[in-house]
C-alpha positions as a Markdown table, in Angstrom:
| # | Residue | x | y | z |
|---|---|---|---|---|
| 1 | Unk | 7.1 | 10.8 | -47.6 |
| 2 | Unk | 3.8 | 8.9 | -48.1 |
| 3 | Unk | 5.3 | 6.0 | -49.1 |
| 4 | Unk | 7.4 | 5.9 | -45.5 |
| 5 | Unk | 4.6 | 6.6 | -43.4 |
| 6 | Unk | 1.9 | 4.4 | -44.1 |
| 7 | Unk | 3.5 | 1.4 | -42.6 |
| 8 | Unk | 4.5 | 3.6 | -39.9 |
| 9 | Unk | 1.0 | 4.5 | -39.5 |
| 10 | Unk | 0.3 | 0.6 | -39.6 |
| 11 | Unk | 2.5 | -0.1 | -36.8 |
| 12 | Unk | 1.1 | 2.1 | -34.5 |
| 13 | Unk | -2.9 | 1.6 | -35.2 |
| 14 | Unk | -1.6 | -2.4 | -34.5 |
| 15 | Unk | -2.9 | -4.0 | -31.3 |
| 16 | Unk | -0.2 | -5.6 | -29.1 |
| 17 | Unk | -1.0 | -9.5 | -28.4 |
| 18 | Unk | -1.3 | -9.0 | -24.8 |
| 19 | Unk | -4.6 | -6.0 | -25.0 |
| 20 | Unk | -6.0 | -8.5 | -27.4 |
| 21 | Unk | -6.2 | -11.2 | -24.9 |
| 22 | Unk | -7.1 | -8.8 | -22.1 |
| 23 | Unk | -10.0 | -8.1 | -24.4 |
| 24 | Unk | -10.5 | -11.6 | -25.2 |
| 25 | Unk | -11.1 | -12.8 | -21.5 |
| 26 | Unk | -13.1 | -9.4 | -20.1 |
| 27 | Unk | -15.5 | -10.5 | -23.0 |
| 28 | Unk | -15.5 | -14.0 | -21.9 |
| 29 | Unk | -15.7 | -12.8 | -18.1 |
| 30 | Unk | -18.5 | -10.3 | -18.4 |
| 31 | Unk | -20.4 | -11.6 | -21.7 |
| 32 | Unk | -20.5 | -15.5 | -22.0 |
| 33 | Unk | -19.5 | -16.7 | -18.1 |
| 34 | Unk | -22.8 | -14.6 | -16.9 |
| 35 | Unk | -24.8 | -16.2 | -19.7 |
| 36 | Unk | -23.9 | -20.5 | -19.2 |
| 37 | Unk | -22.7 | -19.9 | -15.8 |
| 38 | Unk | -24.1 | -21.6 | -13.2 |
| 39 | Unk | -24.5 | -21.2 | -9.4 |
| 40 | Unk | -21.9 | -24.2 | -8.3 |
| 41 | Unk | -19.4 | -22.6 | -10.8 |
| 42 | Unk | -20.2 | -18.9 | -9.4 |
| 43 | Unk | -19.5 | -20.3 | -5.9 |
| 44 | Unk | -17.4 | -23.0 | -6.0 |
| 45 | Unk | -14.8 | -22.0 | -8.4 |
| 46 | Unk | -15.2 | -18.8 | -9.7 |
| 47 | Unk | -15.3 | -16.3 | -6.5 |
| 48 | Unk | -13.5 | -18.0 | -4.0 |
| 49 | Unk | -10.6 | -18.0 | -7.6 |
| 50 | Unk | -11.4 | -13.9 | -8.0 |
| 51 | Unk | -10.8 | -13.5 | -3.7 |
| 52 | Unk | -7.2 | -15.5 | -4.1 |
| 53 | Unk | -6.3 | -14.3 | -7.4 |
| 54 | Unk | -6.5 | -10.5 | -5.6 |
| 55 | Unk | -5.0 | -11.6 | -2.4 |
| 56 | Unk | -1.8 | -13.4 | -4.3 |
| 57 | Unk | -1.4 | -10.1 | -6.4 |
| 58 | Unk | -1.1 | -7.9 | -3.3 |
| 59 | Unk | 1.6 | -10.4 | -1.9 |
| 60 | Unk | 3.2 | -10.4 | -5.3 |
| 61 | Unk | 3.8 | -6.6 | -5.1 |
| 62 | Unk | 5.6 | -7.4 | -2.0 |
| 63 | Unk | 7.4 | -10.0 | -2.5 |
| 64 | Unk | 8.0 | -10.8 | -6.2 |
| 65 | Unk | 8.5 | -7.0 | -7.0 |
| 66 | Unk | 10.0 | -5.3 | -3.8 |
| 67 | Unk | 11.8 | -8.4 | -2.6 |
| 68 | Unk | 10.1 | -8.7 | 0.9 |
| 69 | Unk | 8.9 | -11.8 | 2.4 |
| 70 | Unk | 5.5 | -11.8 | 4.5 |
| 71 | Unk | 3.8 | -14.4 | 6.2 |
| 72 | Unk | 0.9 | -12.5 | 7.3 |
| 73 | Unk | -1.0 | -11.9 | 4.2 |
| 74 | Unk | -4.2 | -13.2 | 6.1 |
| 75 | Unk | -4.0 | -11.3 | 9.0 |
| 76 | Unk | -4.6 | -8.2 | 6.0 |
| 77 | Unk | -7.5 | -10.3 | 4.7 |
| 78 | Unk | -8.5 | -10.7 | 8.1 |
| 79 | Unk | -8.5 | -7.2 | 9.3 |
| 80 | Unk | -10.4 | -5.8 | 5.4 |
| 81 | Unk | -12.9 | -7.9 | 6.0 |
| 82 | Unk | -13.7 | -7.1 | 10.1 |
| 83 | Unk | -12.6 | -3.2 | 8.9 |
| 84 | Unk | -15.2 | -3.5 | 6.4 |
| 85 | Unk | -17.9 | -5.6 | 8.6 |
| 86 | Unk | -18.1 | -2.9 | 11.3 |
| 87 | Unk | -18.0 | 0.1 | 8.9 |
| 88 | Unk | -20.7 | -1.4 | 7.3 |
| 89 | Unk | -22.6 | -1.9 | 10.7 |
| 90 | Unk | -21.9 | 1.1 | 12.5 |
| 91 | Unk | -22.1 | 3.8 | 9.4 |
| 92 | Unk | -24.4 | 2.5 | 7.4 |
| 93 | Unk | -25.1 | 5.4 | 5.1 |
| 94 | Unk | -21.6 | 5.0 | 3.8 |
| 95 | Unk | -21.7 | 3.3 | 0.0 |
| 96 | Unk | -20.6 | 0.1 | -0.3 |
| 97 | Unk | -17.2 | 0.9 | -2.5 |
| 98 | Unk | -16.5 | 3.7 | 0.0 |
| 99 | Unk | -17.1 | 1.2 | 2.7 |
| 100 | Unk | -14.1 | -1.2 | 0.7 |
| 101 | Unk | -11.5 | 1.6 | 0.2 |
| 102 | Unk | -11.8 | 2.8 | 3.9 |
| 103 | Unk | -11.3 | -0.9 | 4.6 |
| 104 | Unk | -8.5 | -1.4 | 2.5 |
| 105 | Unk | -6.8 | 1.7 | 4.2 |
| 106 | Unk | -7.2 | 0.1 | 8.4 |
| 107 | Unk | -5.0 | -3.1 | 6.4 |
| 108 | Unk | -2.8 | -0.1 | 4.7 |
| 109 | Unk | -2.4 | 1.2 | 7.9 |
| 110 | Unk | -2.0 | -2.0 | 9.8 |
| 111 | Unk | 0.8 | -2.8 | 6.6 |
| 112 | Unk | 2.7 | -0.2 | 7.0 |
| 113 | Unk | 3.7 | -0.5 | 11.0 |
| 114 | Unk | 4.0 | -3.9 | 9.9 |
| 115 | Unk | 6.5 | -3.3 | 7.6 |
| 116 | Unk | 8.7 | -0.7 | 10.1 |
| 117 | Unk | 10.9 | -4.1 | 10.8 |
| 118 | Unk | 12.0 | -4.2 | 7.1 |
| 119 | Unk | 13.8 | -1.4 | 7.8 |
| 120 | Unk | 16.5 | -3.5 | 10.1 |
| 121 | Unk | 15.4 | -6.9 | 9.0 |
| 122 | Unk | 16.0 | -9.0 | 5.7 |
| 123 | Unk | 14.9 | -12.6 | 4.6 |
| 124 | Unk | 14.0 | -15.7 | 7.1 |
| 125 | Unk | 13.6 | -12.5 | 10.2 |
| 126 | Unk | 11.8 | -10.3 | 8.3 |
| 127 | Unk | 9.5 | -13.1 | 7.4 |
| 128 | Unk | 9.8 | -14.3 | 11.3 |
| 129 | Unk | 8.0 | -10.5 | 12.2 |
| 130 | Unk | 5.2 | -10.3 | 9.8 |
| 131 | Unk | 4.7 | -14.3 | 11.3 |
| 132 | Unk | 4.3 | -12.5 | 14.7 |
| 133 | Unk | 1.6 | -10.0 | 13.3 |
| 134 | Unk | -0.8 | -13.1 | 12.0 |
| 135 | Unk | -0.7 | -13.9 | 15.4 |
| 136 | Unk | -1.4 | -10.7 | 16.6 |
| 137 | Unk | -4.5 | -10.0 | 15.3 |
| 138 | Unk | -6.0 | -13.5 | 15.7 |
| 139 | Unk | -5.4 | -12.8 | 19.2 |
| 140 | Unk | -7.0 | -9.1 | 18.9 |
| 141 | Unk | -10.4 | -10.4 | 17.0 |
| 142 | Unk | -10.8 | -13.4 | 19.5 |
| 143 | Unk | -9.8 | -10.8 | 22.3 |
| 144 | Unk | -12.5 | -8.1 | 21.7 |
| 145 | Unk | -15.6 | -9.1 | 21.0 |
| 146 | Unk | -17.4 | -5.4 | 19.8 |
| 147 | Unk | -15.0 | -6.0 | 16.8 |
| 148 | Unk | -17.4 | -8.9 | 15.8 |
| 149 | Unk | -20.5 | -7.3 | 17.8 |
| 150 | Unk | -20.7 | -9.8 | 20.7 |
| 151 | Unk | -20.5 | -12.4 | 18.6 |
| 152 | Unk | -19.6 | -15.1 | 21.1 |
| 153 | Unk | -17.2 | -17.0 | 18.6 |
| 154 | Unk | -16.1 | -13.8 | 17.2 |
| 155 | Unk | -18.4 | -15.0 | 13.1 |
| 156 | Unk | -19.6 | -12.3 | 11.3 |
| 157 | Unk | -22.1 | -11.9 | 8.6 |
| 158 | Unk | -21.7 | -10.4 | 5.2 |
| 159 | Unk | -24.3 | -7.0 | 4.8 |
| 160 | Unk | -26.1 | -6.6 | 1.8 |
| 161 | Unk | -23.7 | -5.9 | -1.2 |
| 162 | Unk | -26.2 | -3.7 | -2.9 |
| 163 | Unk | -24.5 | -0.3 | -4.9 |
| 164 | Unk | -26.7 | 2.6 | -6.1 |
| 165 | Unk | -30.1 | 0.5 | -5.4 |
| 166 | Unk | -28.2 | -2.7 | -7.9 |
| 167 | Unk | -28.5 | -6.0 | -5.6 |
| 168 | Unk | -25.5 | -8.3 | -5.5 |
| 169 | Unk | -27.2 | -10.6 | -3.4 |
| 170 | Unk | -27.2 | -13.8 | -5.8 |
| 171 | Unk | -24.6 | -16.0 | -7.2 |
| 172 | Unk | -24.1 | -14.6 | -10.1 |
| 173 | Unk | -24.0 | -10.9 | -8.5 |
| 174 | Unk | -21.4 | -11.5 | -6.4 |
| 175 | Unk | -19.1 | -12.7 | -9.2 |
| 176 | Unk | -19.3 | -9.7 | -11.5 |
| 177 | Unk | -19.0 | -7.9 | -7.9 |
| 178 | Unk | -15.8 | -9.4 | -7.5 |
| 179 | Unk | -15.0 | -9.7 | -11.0 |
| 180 | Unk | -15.7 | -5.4 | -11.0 |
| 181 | Unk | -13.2 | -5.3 | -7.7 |
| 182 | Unk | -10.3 | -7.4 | -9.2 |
| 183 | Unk | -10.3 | -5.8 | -13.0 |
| 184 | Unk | -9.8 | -2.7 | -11.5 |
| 185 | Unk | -7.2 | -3.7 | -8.6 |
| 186 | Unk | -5.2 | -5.3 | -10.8 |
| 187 | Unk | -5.0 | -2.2 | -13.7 |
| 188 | Unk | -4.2 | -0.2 | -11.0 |
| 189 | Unk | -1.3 | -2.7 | -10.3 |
| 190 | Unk | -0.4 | -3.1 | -13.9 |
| 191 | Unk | 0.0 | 1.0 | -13.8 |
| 192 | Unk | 2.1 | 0.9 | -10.5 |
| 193 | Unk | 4.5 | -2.0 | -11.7 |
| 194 | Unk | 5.1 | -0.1 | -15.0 |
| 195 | Unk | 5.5 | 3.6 | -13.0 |
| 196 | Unk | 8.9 | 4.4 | -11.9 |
| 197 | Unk | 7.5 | 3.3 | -8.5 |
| 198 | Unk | 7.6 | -0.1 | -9.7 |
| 199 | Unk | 10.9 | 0.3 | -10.9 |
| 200 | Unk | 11.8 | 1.4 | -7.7 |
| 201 | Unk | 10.7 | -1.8 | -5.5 |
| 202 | Unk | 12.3 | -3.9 | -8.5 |
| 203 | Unk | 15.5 | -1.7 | -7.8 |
| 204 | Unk | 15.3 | -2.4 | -4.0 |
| 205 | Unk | 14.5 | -6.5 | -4.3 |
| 206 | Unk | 17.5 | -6.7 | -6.6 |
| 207 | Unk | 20.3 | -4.7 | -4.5 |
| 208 | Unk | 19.6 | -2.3 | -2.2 |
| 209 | Unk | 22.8 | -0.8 | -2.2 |
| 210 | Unk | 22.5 | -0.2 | -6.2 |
| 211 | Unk | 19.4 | 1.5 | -4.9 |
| 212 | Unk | 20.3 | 4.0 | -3.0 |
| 213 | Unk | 23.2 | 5.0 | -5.4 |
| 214 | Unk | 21.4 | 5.2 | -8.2 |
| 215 | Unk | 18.6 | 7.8 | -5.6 |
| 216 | Unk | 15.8 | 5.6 | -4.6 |
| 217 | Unk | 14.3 | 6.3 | -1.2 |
| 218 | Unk | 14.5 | 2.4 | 0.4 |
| 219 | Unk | 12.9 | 2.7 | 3.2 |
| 220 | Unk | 10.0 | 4.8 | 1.8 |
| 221 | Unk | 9.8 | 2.6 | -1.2 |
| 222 | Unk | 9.7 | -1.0 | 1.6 |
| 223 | Unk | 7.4 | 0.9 | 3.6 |
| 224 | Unk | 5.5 | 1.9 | 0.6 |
| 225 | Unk | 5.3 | -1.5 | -0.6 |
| 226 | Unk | 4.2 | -2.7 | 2.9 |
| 227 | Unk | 1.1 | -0.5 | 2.6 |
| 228 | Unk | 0.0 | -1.2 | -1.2 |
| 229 | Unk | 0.1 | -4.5 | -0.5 |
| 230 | Unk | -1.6 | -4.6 | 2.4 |
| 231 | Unk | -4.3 | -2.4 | 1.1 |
| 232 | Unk | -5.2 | -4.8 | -1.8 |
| 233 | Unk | -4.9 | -7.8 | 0.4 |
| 234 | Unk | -7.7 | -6.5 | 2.8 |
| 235 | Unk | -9.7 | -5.9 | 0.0 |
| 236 | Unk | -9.2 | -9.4 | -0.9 |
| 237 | Unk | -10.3 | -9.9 | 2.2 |
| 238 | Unk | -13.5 | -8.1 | 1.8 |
| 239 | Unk | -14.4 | -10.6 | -1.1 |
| 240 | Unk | -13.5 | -13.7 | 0.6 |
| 241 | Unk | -15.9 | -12.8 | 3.7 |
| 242 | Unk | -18.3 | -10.7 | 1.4 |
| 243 | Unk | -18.9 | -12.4 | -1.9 |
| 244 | Unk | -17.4 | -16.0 | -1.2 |
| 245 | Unk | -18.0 | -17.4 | 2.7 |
| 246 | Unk | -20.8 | -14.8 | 3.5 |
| 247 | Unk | -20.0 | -15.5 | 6.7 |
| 248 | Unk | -16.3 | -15.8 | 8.4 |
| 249 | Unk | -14.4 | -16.6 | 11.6 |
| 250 | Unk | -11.2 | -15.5 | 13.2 |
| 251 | Unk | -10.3 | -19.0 | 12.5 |
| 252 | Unk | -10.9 | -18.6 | 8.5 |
| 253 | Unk | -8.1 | -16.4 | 8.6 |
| 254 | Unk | -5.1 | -18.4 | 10.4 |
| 255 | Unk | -1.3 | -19.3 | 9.4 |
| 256 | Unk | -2.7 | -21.8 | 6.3 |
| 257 | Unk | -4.8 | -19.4 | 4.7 |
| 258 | Unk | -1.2 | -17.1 | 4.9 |
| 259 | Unk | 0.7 | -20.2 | 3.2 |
| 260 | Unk | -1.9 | -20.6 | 0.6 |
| 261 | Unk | -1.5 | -17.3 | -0.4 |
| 262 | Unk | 2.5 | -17.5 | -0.7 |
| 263 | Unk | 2.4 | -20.9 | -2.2 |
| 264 | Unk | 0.3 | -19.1 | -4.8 |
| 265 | Unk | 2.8 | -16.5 | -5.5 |
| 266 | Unk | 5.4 | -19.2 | -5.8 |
| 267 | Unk | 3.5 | -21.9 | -8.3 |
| 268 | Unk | 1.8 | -18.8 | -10.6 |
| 269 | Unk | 5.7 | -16.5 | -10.6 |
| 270 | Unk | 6.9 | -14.3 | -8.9 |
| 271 | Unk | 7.1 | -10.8 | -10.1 |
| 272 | Unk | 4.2 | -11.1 | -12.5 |
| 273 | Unk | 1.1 | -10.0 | -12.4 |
| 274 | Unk | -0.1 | -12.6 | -14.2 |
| 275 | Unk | 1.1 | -15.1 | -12.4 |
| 276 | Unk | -1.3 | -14.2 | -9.3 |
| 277 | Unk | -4.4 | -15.6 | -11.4 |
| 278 | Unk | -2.5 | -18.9 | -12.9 |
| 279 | Unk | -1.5 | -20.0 | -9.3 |
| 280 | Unk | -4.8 | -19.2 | -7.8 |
| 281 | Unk | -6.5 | -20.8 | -10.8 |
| 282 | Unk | -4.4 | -24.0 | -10.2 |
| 283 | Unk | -4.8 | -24.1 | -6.1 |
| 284 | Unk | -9.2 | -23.5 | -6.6 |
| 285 | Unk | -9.4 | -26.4 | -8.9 |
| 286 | Unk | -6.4 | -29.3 | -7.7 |
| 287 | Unk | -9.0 | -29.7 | -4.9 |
| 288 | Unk | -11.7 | -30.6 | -7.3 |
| 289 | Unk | -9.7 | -32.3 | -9.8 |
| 290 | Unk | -8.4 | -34.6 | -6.5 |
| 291 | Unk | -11.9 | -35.2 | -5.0 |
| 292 | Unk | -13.0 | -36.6 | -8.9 |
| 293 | Unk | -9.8 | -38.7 | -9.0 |
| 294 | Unk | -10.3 | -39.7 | -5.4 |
| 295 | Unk | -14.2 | -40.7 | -5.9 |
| 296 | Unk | -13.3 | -42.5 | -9.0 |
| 297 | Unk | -10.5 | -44.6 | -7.6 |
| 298 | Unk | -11.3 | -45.1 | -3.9 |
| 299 | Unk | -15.2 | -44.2 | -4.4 |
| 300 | Unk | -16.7 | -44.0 | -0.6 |
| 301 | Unk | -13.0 | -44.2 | 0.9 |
| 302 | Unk | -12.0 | -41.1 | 0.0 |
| 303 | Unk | -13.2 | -39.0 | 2.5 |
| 304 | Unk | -12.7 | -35.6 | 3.5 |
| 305 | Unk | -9.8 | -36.0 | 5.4 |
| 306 | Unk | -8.0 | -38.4 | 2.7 |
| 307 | Unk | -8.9 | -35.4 | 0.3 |
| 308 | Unk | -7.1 | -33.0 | 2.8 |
| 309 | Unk | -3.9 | -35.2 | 3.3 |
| 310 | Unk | -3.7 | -35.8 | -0.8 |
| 311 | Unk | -4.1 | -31.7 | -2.1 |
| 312 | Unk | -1.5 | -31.2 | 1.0 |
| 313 | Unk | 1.2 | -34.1 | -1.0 |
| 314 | Unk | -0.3 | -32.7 | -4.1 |
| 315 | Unk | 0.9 | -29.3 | -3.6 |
| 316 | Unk | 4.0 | -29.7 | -1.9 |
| 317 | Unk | 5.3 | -31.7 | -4.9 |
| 318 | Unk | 3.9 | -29.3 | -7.3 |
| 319 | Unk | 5.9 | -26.3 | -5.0 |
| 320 | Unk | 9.2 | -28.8 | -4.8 |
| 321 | Unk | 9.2 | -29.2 | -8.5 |
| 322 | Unk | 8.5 | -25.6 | -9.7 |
| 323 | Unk | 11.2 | -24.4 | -7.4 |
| 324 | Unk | 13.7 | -27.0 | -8.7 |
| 325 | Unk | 12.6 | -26.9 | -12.4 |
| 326 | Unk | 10.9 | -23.2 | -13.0 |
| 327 | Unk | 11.4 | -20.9 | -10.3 |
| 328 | Unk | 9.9 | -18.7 | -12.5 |
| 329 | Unk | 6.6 | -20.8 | -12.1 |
| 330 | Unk | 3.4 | -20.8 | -14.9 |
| 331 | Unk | 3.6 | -17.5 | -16.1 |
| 332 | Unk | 6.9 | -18.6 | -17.3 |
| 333 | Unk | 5.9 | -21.7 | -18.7 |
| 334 | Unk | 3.1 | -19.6 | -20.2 |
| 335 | Unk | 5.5 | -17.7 | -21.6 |
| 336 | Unk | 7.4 | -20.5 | -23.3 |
| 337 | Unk | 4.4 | -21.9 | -24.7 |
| 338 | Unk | 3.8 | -18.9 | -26.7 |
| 339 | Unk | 7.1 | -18.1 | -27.5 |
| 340 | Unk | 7.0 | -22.2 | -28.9 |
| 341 | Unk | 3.5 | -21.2 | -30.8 |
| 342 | Unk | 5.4 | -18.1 | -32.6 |
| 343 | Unk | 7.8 | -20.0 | -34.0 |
| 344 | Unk | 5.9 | -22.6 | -35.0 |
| 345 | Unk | 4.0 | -20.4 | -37.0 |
């Protein structure tokens, strides 16, 4: 009996690969980046990476796991960070993560009418609606201006991001801010994915017929989906005009910033979790890696708007080719990569 259950014993005690690596990076996010960071990286790379990395996950639990197509995913970032501007400004004795939450609930709310459509609507018009609620609500934030308080051209300014007397004022601050924010979002998606919630929206992208057979509720589980989604999208949001920008716009928030967020989805894979932080990773740093290459080639020639015109080319060939050769995008080239280290060893 002994001799059986040590190895058992063994087995279980084991880490998988995957908590090993989670641990490997938190250590690496919260114990060496603060250390040999430095403000450009904190600004220019590694906040504005956390903001899209968040905003791409709530789209992929729409999308890649409940089969839904959206084209507003910035008018939720839009409406977390405006929700959370003018809590912030009107009830200031509210905490600051209080503050987020009830901000990510007005996009929740705002989700879920948007998702009533998906009820009657599939595909190319279901995407065609949620198109209709970006416009929406740039209209409603240029249209009222107490939203932005009299702000003539409708900017706002980030408060103070200070929780339990703890500034997060400097570079540095905001990034384990955000860092703080996206950790937990994304274990909290990890758990729903893994729930027999997330088997449900799987069961409703892949045949909704199959779905109802088999008992799942598919319009609660779409309208459900609507409202997650758009919940951790306006807290994207928040980050994007909190941490990042510091100050945003209507404007900031239009039809590309929606588009950046799907092509996102689309280059990191769909239906992984994962996959929200290798996309995002990949669309914060082309634009660097093109304005190097640029200066190098063209040196004074490459301007601005040449840099705009080439990460435009840049990452519609990258999107063309992942959806011809791996739909599946760079989690599953990830994937292979390991799976190619395993047997190697």
């Amino acid at each position: 009996m002994a001799a059986t259950s040590a190895p058992l014993a063994k087995t279980v005690l084991r880490p998988s690969a995957n908590a090993v690596g989670i641990a490997l990076l938190l250590v690496l996010a919260y114990g060496i980046v603060p250390l040999v960071g430095t403000s450009y990286l904190y600004e220019a790379i590694l906040t504005p990476f956390l903001a899209l990395s968040l905003a791409a996950l709530g789209l992929n639990l729409l999308t890649g796991y409940a089969g839904q197509l959206s084209l507003g995913s910035s008018a939720f970032m839009a409406l977390g960070a405006y929700a959370a501007f003018n809590l912030s400004l009107r009830l200031p004795f509210l905490p600051l993560p209080v503050t987020i939450v009830l901000a990510g609930l007005v996009a929740a709310t705002a989700g879920l009418a948007a998702g009533l459509p998906a009820l009657r609507l599939r595909g190319f018009y279901l995407a065609v609606s949620t198109l209709a609620v970006q416009f929406f609500v740039g209209w409603v934030l240029n249209r009222f201006a107490w939203i932005s308080n009299d702000s003539p051209s409708g900017v706002i300014s980030a408060p103070p991001l200070v929780i339990a007397g703890l500034s997060f004022e400097d570079a540095r601050g905001r990034y384990l801010f955000s860092l703080t924010v996206v950790a937990l979002l994304t274990f909290l998606a990890w758990r729903l994915v893994t729930s027999p919630t997330g088997r449900s929206f799987v069961a409703v992208r892949d045949n909704e017929t199959a779905a109802r057979v088999i008992g799942v509720k598919v319009a609660r589980t779409k309208l459900l989906a609507f409202a997650l989604s758009s919940f951790v999208v306006g807290v994207a949001g928040v980050l994007w005009a909190f941490a990042y920008l510091r100050t945003v716009e209507p404007a900031g928030f239009n039809l590309d910033r929606s588009f950046q967020i799907l092509f996102i989805v689309i280059i990191g894979g769909l239906g992984t979790l994962r996959g929200a932080f290798l996309g995002a990773g990949l669309i914060v740093v082309l634009p660097l890696l093109l304005s190097r290459f640029g200066a190098a080639v063209l040196g004074d020639g490459f301007d601005s708007g040449t840099l705009e015109m080439c990460q435009r080319i840049a990452l519609g060939t990258l999107i063309v080719a992942f959806l011809i050769r791996e739909p599946a995008g760079l989690a599953a080239l990830l994937d292979r990569a390991v799976r190619c280290l395993r047997r190697a060893d």
